[in-house]
C-alpha positions as CSV (number, residue, x, y, z in Angstrom):
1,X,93.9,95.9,79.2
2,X,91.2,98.3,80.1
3,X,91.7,102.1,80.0
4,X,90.8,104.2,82.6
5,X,89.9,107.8,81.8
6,X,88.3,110.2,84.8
7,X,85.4,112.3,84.0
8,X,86.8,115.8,83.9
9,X,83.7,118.0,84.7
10,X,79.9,116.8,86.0
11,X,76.5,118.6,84.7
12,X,75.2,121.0,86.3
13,X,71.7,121.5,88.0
14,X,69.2,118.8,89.4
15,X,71.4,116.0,87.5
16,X,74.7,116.4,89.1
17,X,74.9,113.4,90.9
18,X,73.9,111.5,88.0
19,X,75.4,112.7,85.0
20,X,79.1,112.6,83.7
21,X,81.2,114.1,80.9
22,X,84.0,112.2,79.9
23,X,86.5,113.3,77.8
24,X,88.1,110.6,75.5
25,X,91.5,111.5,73.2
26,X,90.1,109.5,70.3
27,X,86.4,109.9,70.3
28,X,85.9,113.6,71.7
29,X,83.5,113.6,74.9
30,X,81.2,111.1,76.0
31,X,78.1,112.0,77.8
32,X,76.5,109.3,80.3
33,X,73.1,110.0,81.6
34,X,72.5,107.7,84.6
35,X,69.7,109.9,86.1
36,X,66.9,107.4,84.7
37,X,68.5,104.5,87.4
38,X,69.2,106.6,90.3
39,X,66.4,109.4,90.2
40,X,63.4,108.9,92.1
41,X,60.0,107.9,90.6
42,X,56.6,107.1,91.2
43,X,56.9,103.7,88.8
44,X,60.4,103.1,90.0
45,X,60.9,101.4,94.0
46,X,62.7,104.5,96.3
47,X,65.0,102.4,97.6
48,X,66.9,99.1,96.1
49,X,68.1,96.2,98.3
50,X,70.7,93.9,97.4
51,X,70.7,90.7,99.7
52,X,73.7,88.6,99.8
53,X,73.2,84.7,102.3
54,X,75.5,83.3,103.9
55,X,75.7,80.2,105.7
56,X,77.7,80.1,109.3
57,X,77.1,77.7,111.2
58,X,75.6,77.2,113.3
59,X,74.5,80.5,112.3
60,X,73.1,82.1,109.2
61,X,74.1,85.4,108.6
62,X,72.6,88.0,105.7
63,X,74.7,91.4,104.6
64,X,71.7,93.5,103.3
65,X,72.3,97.0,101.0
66,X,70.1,99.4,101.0
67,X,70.9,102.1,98.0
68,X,68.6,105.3,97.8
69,X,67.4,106.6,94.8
70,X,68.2,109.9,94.8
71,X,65.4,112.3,96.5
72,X,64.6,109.3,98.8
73,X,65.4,108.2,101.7
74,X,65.5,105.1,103.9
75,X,65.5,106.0,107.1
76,X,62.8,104.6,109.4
77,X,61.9,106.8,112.5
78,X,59.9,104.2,114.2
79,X,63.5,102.0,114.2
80,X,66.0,102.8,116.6
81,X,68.8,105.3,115.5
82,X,71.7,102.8,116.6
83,X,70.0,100.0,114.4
84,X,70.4,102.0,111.2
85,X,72.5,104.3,109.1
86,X,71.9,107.8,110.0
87,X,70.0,109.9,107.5
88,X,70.5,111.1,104.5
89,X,72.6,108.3,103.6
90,X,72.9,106.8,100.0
91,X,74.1,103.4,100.2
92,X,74.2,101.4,103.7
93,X,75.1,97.7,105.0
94,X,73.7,96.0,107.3
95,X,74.9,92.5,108.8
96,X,72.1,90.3,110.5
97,X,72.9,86.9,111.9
98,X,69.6,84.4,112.6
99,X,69.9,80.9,114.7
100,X,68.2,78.9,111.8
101,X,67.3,75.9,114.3
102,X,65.7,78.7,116.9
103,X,63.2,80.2,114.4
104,X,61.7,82.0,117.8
105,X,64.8,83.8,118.5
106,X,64.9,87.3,117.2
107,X,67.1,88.4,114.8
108,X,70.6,90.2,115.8
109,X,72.1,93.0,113.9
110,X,76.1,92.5,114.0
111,X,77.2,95.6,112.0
112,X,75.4,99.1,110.2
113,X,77.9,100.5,107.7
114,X,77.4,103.7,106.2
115,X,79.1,103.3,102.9
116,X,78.1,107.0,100.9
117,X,76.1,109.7,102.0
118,X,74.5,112.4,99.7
119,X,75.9,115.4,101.3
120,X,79.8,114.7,101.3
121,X,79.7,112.1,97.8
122,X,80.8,113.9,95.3
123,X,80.4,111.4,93.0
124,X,83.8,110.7,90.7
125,X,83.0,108.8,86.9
126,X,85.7,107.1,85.2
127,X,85.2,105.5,81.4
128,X,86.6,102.0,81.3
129,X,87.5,101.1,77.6
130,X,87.6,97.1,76.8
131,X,89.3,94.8,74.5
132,X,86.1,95.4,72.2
133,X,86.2,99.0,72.0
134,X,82.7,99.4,74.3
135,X,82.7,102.4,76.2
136,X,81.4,101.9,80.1
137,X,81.8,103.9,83.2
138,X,82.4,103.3,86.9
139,X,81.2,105.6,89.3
140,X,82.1,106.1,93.3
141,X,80.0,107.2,95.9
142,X,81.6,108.9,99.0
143,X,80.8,109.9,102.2
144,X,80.6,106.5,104.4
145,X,83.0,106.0,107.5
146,X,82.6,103.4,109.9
147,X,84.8,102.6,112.9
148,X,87.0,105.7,111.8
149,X,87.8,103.9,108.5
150,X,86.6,105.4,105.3
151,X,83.6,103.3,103.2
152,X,82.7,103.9,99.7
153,X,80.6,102.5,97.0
154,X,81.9,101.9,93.7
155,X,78.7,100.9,90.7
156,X,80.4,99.8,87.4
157,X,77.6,100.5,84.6
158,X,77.4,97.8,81.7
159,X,76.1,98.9,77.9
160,X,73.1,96.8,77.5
161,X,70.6,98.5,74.7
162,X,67.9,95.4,74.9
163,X,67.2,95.6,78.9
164,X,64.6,97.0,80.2
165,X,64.2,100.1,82.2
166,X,63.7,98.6,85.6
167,X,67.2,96.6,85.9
168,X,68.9,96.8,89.9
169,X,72.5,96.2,90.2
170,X,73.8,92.8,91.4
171,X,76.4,92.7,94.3
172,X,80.3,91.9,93.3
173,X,82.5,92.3,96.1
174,X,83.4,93.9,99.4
175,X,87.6,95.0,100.0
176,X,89.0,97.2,102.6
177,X,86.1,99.5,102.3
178,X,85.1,99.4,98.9
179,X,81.5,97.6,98.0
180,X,81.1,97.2,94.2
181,X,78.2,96.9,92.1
182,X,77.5,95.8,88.8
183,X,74.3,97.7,86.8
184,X,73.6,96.6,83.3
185,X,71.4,99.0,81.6
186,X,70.2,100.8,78.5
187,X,70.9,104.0,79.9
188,X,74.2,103.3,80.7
189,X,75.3,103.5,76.6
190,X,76.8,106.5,76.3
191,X,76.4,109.5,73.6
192,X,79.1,110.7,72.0
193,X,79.8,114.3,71.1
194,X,81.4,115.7,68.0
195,X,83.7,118.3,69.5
196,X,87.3,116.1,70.6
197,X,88.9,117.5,73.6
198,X,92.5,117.9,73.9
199,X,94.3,115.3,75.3
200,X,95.5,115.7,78.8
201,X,98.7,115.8,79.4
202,X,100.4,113.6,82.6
203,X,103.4,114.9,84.1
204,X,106.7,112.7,83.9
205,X,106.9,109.8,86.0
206,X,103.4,109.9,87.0
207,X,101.2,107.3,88.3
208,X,98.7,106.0,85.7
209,X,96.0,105.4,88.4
210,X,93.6,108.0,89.5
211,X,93.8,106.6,93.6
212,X,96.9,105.4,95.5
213,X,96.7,101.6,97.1
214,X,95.9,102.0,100.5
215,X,98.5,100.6,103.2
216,X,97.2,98.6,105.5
217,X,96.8,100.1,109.0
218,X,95.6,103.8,107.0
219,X,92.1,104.3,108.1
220,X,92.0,107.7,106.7
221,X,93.3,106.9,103.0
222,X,91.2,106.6,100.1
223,X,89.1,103.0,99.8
224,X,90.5,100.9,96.7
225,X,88.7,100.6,93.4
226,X,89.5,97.1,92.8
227,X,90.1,93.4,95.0
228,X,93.3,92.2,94.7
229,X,92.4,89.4,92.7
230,X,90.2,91.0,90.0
231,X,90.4,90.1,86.5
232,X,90.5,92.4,83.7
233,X,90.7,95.9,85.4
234,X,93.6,94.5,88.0
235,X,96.7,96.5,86.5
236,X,99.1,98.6,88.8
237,X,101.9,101.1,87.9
238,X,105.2,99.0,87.1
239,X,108.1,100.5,89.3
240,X,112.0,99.6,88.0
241,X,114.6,99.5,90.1
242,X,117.1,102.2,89.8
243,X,120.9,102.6,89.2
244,X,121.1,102.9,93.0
245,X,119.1,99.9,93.9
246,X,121.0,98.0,91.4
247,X,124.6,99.3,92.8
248,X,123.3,98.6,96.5
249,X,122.5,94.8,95.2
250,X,125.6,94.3,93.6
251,X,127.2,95.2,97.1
252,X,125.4,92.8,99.0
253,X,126.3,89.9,96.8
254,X,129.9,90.7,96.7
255,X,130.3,91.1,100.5
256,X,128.0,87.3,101.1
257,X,130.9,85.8,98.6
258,X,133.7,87.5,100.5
259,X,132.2,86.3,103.8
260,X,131.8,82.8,102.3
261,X,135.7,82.6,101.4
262,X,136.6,84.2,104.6
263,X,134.6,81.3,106.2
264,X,136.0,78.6,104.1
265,X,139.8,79.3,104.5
266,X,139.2,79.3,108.2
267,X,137.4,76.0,108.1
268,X,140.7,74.4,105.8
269,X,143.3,75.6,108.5
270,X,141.4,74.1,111.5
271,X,140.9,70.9,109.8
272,X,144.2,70.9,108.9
273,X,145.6,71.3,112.4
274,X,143.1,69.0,112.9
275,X,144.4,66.5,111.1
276,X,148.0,66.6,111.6
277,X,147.1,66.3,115.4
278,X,145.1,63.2,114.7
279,X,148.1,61.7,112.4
280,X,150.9,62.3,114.7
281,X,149.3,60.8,118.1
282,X,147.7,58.0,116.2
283,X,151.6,57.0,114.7
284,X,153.1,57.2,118.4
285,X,149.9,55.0,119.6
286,X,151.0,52.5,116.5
287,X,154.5,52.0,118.0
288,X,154.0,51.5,121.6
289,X,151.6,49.2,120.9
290,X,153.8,47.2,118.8
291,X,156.4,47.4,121.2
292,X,153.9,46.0,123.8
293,X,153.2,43.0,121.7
294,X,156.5,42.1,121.7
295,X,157.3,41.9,125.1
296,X,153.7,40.1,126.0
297,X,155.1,37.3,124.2
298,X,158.6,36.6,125.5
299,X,158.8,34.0,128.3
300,X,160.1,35.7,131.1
301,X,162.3,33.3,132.5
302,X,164.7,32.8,129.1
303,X,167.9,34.2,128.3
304,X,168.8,36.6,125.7
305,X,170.3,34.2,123.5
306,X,167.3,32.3,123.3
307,X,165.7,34.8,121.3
308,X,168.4,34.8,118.5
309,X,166.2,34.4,115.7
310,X,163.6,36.8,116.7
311,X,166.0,39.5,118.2
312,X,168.6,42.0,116.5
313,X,171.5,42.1,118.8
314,X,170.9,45.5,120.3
315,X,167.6,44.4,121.3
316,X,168.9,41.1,123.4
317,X,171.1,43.6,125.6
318,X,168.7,45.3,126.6
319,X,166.7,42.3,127.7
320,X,169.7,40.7,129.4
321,X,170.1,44.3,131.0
322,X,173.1,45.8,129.3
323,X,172.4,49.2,127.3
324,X,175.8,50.2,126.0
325,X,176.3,53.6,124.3
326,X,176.7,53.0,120.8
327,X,180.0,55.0,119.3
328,X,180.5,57.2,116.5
329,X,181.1,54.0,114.2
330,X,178.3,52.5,115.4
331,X,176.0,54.9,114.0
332,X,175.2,52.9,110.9
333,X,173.8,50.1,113.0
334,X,170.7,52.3,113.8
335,X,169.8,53.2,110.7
336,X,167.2,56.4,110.5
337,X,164.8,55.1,107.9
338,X,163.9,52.3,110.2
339,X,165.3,49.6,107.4
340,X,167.0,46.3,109.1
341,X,163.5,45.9,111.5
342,X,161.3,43.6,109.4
343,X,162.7,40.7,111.5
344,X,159.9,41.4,114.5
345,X,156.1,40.9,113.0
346,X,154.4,44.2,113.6
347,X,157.4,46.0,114.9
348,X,157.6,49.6,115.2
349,X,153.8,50.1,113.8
């Protein structure tokens, strides 16, 4: 994991926007002298331009950079003010979509970004320290807004002793504001000074990155220094729950339970009721319809004696009409537990 240490105090005089101290706990201050890349000279182009294509169809569209060296300038007078960043800009975008199968069309310009500015940069270096113990910096340019949302441009110098002294930097990515840069060059090794500086101390509880994340929505809050997918450098502050979170959880899985049982002993009572409903209509349906059958089959023009073998005697009178009222000693003949009724197939069902 890379560690990310912000320069503490810039030089002084005609190298202040190119020039960075950074203190280091372990290896006392290093001193980074980028003036050679960014200051203007004769041998040297005044202004860099980083072209990234794109194809979109039916279109073709190309996001051009233009980064000043410092002392230069890009602004063209003969070019209409809207068409370009105002001046005394550092770093600006421009977006330019072409109709590739209309080569006589002219060229339209989508977007001008101003991303930094000389006057309001104020240029911030932070020393990045990797896995094998090289030393390289990143610094951000300020200044840029564009529809009310701030722009910035953040270069992350490479440590490369056998390049040459007229390396550009190559484009990365674009994120909420934030265009990065990759510069490989000799004079971005560092030099080291003897005298350590005391290490700095961070207050309890405090965040370990130098910028907050933006929320989305918050044009007026500081551009990230990373995508969200980036590889090495993509770390964020780990945040633990506390006790109270943990209590208020707790809560909230008790009361689902108690609502689930609540639920569930409701459910068992209906569908009991349910079901003894069911059971007790579906027994009396049983035993008129056995009764039913019985009488479909009888001739209706036979006696009661006639049916003898298929009749128990109390049955018979009512057939031939007579229903006495059985006595007190007569009680045994109907017995409660329905025994003596097997005679009649399907009877009493």
């Amino acid at each position: 994991m890379a560690l990310m240490v912000r320069s503490s105090r810039f030089s002084l005089g005609n190298d202040s926007l190119c020039a960075f101290d950074v203190p280091s706990e372990k290896h006392g201050e290093f001193h980074f002298n980028l003036c050679p890349l960014w200051s203007a000279r004769e041998k040297e182009k005044k202004v860099i331009t980083v072209i990234i294509d794109e194809d979109t169809p039916p279109t073709h569209t190309q996001y051009v950079y233009k980064i000043a060296r410092i002392g230069a300038t890009f602004w063209d007078t003969t070019f209409p003010a809207e068409l370009q960043c105002p001046e005394g800009s550092w770093v600006c975008l421009t977006v330019i979509n072409t109709r590739p199968d209309h080569p006589s069309e002219p060229q339209r310009i989508l977007q001008v970004v101003p991303v930094a500015n000389f006057a309001e940069s104020k240029p911030i270096g932070a020393l990045q320290v990797g896995a094998d113990n090289r030393h390289d910096i990143k610094v951000a340019l300020h200044g840029g807004k564009y529809q009310a949302k701030k722009h910035k441009a953040l270069f992350k110098f490479k440590c490369d002793p056998k390049s040459n002294e007229n390396t550009e930097p190559e484009y990365l990515w674009n994120f909420n504001g934030t265009h990065a840069f990759s510069w490989k060059s000799k004079y971005a090794c560092p030099s080291m000074q003897a005298t350590p500086v005391p290490p700095t101390k961070t207050p309890p509880g405090a965040p370990g990155r130098p910028t907050p994340k933006p929320t989305p929505g918050d044009r007026d809050s500081e551009p990230p220094d990373k995508p969200p997918t980036e590889g090495e450098e993509d770390w964020e502050p780990v945040t633990t729950p506390g006790p109270g979170r943990l209590h208020g959880s707790r809560l909230n899985v008790l009361g689902v339970l108690v609502f689930l049982v609540l639920v569930g002993l409701v459910l068992r009572r209906l569908f009991r009721s349910t079901s003894s409903s069911t059971s007790s209509n579906f027994l009396r349906f049983r035993s008129a319809l056995g009764k039913a059958r019985m009488l479909l089959i009888l001739p209706a023009k036979k006696s009661a004696s006639e049916y003898q073998p298929i009749l128990v005697e109390e049955e018979m009178d009512v057939l031939d009409g007579h229903r006495p009222s059985p006595s007190a000693s007569d009680q045994s003949r109907y017995p409660l537990n329905g025994k003596g009724r097997g005679r009649v197939p399907n009877y009493g069902l």
